[in-house]
C-alpha positions in Angstrom: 222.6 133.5 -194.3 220.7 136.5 -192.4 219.0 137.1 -195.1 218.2 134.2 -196.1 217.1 133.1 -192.2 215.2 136.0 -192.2 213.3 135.2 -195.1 212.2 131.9 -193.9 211.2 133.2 -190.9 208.7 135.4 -192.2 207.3 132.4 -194.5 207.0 130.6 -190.7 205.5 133.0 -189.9 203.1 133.7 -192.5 202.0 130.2 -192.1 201.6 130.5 -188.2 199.2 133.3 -189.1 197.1 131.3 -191.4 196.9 128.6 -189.3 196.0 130.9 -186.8 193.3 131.9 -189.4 192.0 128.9 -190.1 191.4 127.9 -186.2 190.0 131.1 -185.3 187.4 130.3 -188.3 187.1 126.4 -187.8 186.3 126.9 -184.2 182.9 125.1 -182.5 182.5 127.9 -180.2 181.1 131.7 -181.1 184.7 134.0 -180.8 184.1 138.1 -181.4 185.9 140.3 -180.8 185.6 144.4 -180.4 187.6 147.5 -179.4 187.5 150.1 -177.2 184.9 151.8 -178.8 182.5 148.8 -178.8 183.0 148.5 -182.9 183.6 144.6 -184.0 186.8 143.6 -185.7 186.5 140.2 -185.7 183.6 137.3 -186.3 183.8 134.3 -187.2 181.9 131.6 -188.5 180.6 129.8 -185.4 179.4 133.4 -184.8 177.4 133.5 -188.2 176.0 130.2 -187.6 174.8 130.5 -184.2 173.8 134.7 -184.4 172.5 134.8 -188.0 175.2 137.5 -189.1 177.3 136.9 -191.9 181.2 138.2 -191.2 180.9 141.2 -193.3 177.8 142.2 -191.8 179.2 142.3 -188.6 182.1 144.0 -188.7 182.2 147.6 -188.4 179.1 147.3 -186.3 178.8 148.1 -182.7 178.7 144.9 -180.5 175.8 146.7 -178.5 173.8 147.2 -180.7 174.1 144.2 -183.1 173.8 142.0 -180.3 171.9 143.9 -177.3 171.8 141.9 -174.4 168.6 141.7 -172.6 168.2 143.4 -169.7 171.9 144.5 -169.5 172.4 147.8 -171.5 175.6 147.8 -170.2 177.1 144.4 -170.3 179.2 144.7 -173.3 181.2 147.8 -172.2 181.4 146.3 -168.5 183.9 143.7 -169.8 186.5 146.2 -170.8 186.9 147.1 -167.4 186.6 143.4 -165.8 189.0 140.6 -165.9 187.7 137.1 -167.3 185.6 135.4 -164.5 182.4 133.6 -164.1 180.9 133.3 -167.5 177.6 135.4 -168.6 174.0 134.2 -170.3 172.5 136.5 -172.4 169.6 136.2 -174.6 170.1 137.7 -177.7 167.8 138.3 -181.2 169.0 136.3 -184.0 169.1 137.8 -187.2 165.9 135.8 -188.1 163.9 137.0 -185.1 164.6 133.8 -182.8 166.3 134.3 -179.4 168.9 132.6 -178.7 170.7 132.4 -174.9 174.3 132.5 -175.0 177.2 132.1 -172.5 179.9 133.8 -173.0 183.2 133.9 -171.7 186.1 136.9 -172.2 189.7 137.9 -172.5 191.1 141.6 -172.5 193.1 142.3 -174.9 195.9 144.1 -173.8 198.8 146.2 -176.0 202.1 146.0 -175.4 201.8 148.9 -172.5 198.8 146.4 -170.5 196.8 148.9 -171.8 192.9 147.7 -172.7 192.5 148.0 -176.3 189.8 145.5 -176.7 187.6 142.6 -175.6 187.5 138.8 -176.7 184.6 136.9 -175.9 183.7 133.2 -176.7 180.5 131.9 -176.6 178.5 128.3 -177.1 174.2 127.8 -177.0 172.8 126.9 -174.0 169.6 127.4 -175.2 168.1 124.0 -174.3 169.9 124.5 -171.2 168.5 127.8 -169.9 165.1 126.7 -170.9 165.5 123.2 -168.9 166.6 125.2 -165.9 163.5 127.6 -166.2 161.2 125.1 -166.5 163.0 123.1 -163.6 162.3 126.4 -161.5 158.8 126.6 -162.6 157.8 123.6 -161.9 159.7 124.3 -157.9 157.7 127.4 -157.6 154.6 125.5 -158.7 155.2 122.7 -156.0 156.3 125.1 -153.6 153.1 126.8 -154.5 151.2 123.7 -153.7 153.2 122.5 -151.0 153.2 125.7 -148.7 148.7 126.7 -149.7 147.8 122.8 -149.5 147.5 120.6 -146.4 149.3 118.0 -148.1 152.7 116.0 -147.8 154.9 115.4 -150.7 157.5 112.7 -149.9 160.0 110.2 -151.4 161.7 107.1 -150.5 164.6 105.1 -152.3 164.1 100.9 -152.7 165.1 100.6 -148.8 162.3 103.1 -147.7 164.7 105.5 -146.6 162.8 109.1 -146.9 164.4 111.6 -149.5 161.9 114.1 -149.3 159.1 115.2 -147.1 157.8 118.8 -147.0 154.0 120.2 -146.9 152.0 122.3 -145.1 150.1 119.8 -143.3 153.2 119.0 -141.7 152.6 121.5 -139.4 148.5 120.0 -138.3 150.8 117.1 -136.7 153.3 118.9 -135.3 156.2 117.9 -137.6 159.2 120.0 -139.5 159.6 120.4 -143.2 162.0 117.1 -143.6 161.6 115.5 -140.3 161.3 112.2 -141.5 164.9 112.6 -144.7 167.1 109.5 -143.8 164.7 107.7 -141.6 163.3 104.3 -142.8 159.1 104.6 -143.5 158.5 101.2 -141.8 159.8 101.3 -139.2 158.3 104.7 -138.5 154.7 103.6 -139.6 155.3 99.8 -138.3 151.7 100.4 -136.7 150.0 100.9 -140.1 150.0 97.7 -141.8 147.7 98.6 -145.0 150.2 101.4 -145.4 153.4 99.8 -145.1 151.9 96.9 -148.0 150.6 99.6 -150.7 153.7 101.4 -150.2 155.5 97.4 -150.9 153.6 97.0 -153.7 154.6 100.8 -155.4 158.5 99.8 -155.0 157.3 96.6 -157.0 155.8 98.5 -159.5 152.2 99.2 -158.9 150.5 102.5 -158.3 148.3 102.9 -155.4 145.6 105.1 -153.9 144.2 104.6 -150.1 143.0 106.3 -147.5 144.2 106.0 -143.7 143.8 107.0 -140.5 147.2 108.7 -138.8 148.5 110.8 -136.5 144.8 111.5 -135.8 144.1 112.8 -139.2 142.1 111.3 -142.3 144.7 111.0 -145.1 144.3 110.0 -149.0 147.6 108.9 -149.9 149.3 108.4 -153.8 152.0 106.3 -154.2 153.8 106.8 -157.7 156.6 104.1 -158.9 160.2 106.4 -160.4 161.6 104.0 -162.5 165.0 104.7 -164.5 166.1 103.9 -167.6 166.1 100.3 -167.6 162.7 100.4 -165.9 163.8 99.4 -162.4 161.9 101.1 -159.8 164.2 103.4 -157.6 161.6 105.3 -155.7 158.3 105.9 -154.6 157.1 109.3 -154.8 153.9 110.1 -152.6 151.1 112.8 -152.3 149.2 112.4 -148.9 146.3 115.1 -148.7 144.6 115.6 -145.1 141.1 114.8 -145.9 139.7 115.1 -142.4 137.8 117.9 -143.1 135.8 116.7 -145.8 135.8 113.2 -144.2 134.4 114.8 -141.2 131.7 116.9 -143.3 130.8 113.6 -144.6 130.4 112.0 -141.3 128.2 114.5 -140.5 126.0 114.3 -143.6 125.6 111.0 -142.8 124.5 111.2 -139.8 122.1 114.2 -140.3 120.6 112.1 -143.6 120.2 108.9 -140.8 118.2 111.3 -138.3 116.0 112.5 -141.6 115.6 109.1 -142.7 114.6 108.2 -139.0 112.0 111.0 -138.7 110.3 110.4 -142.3 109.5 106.5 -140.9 108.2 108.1 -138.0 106.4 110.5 -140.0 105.4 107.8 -142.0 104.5 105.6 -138.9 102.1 108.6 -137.6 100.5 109.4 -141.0 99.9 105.3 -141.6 98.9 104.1 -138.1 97.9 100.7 -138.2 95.3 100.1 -134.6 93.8 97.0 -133.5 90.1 98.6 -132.2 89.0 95.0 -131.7 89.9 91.7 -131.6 90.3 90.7 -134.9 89.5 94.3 -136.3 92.6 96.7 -137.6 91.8 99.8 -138.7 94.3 101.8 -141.2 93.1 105.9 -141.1 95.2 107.6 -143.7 95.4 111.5 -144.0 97.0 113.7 -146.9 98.0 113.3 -150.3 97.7 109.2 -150.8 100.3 108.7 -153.8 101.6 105.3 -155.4 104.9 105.5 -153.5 102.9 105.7 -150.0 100.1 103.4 -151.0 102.7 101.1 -151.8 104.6 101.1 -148.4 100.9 100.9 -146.7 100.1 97.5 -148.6 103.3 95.7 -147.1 102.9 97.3 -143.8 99.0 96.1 -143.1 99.3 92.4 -145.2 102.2 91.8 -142.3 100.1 93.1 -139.4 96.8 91.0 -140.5 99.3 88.0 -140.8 100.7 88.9 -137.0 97.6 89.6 -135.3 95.7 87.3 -137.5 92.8 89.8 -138.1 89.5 88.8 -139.8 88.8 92.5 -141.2 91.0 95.0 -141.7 89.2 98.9 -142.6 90.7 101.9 -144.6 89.4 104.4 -143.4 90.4 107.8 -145.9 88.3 109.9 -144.8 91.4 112.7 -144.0 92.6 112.0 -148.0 92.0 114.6 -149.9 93.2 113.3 -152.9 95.1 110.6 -154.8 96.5 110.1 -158.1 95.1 107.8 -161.0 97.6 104.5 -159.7 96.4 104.5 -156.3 92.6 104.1 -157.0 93.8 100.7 -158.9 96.4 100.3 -156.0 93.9 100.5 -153.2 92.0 97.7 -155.3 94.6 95.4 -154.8 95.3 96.1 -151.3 91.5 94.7 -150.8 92.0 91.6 -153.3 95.2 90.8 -151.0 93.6 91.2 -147.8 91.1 88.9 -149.2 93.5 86.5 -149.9 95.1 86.0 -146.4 91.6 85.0 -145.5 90.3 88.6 -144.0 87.8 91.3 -145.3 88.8 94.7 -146.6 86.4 97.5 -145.8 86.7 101.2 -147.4 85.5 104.1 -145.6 85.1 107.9 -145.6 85.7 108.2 -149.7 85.4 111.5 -150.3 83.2 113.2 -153.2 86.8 114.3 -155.6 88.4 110.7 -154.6 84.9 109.2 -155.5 85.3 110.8 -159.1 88.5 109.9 -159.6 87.9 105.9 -159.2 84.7 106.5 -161.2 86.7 108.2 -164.1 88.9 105.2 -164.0 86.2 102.9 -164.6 86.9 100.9 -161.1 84.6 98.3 -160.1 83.9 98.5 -156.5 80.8 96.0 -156.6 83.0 93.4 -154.5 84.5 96.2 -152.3 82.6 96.8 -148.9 82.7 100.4 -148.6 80.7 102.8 -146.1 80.3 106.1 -145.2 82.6 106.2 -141.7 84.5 103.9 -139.6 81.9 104.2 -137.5 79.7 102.7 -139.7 82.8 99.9 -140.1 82.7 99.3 -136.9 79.2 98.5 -136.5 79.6 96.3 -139.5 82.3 94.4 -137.8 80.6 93.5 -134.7 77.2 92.4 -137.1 79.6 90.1 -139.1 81.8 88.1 -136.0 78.3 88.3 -134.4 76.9 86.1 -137.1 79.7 84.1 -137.3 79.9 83.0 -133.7 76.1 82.6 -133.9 76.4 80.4 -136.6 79.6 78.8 -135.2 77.4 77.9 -131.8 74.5 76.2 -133.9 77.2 74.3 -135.8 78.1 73.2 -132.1 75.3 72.4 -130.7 74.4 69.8 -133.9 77.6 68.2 -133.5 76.8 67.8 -129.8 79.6 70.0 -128.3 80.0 73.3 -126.5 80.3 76.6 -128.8 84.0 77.5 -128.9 85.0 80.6 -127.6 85.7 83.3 -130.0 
């Protein structure tokens, strides 16, 4: 019977030892293990899969150098002397050149004295997971980046309005902490900023916004993003506000400074154009410079309206301070005459000078129905000759019709 006992329990146990086999093969996680002196003695096949190693490969090999872990020459000895605790990541070079991160966890193995006489160590991919986590920290560094060199505000709120987040350097212009608003309710903080309040309504219903306010004393351009989840339901509003005053004040400025240039050129205009009524029913128009379309242009509207206010009978252009003009304006000055005509006054041209006279004889101008003389002096005298005429001739019209000359 003891022999025969005993013989069954080594066939138990044999089986135990398979099984044991067949687990330590079959199992979803990386298992190694290695000895005092670093050398592997066991590997199994989720260790092939995940490293690149076949079995045979690896044993005999030293852990250290088959599977260096970055930046920690000494990790793999360390665990002889430590007791299983937090696990570690390492990154280690797959047989095929890839890197792979791997956490691993370990046992000591111990001999029947509690003596150290190896190292177990069990390890799964986290890959995907370390790479998540460093791009989760880059993109913290980067907003942190942004956050603490811009004067901006990066906030959140849930669906009640309730802020999650608010942190930015240009907390600190309006004299706010990094989170003073977190668990406070945005309207009724900004209850006094109507526009505000409704694009920030019309984010947690969905819609993006962009506007620019007026708070706290400073010139803002505020962002309001919709965070929807899986189902598509909005569950916050995530917001970018940039202080903007100094541009908006730069602009201001500019503004202004292009009104006061705008301002002067009129009265620069006014003073180079100068429309004067030397006598009643005479405006004279002495222009000086460069006379260009653009300017000629400007002088048509401006003397057609005064000889329609004043209700002039002549009206003289007098260019004897132009020292040139351009092939448009000799036709252009044409046409200022033909209109004065047509509001029922005379246009007179004086003072042409010899390089202006060339230029509306190169054009072929006809000046035959222009009057034009040498000065407004000259124009003058011509003025006084023609009203004298007419109220001579308006007198005798009188007199045969029997009734007193009207008064000019």
């Amino acid at each position: 019977m003891t022999a025969a006992t005993t013989s069954w329990g080594e066939v138990d146990a044999e089986k135990l030892a398979g099984k044991r086999a067949r687990l330590f093969e079959r199992a979803p996680v990386a298992i190694v293990q290695y000895g005092k002196e670093l050398t592997i003695e066991d590997w199994n096949g989720a260790a092939e899969r995940l490293l690149g190693h076949a079995r045979k490969e690896a044993l005999g090999q030293r852990v250290d150098e088959l599977l260096p872990a970055s930046g920690s020459p000494d990790a793999w000895p360390q665990l002889l002397a430590e007791d299983g605790a937090a696990p570690r990541v390492w990154s280690h070079v797959k047989k095929d050149g890839a890197v792979v991160s791997v956490e691993w966890r370990h046992e000591r193995i111990l001999d029947e004295h509690g003596e150290v006489i190896g190292v177990g160590v069990f390890g799964q991919d986290v890959t995907e997971r370390t790479e998540q986590a460093r791009r989760h920290h880059q993109r913290e560094v980067i907003l942190q980046a942004i956050t603490q060199s811009l004067p901006i505000i990066v906030w959140a709120v849930d669906r009640e309005g309730i802020f999650t987040c608010h942190e930015g350097k240009a907390l600190e212009g309006i004299g706010l902490q990094q989170g003073a608003h977190i668990g406070k309710n945005v309207f009724d903080l900004y209850a006094s900023n109507p526009h505000g309040c409704e694009m920030l309504r019309r984010a947690l219903a969905g819609e993006a916004s962009h506007s620019e306010s007026l708070t706290h004393g400073v010139f803002w351009d505020n962002w309001e993003v919709p965070m929807r989840d899986e189902q598509g339901e909005v569950f916050s509003v995530v917001g970018f506000t940039l202080d903007i005053s100094k541009p908006k004040n730069t602009e201001q400025e500019l503004r202004s400074r292009l009104e006061l240039i705008e301002r002067q050129q009129r009265v620069i205009r006014d003073l180079s154009t100068p429309i004067i009524q030397v006598w009643e029913g005479v405006l004279t128009l002495p222009m000086i410079g460069v006379l260009d379309s653009a300017r000629t242009a400007e002088v048509m509207d401006t003397l057609l309206e005064a000889i329609v206010r004043t209700g002039s009978r002549f009206a003289i252009l007098d260019l004897t301070g132009v020292e040139l003009v351009d092939t448009k304006t000799a036709s252009y000055l044409l046409d200022l005459v033909g209109a004065i005509r047509l509001l029922g006054a005379e246009g007179i041209v004086t003072g042409i000078r010899s390089n202006v006279a060339q230029t509306i004889v190169s054009l072929g101008l006809d000046l035959a129905n222009i009057t034009t003389l040498g000065n407004l002096r000259a124009a003058l005298q011509y003025c006084i000759r023609q009203m004298s005429k007419e109220r001579a001739a308006g007198a005798a019209h009188a007199s045969l019709q029997g009734a007193a000359p009207r008064p000019m």
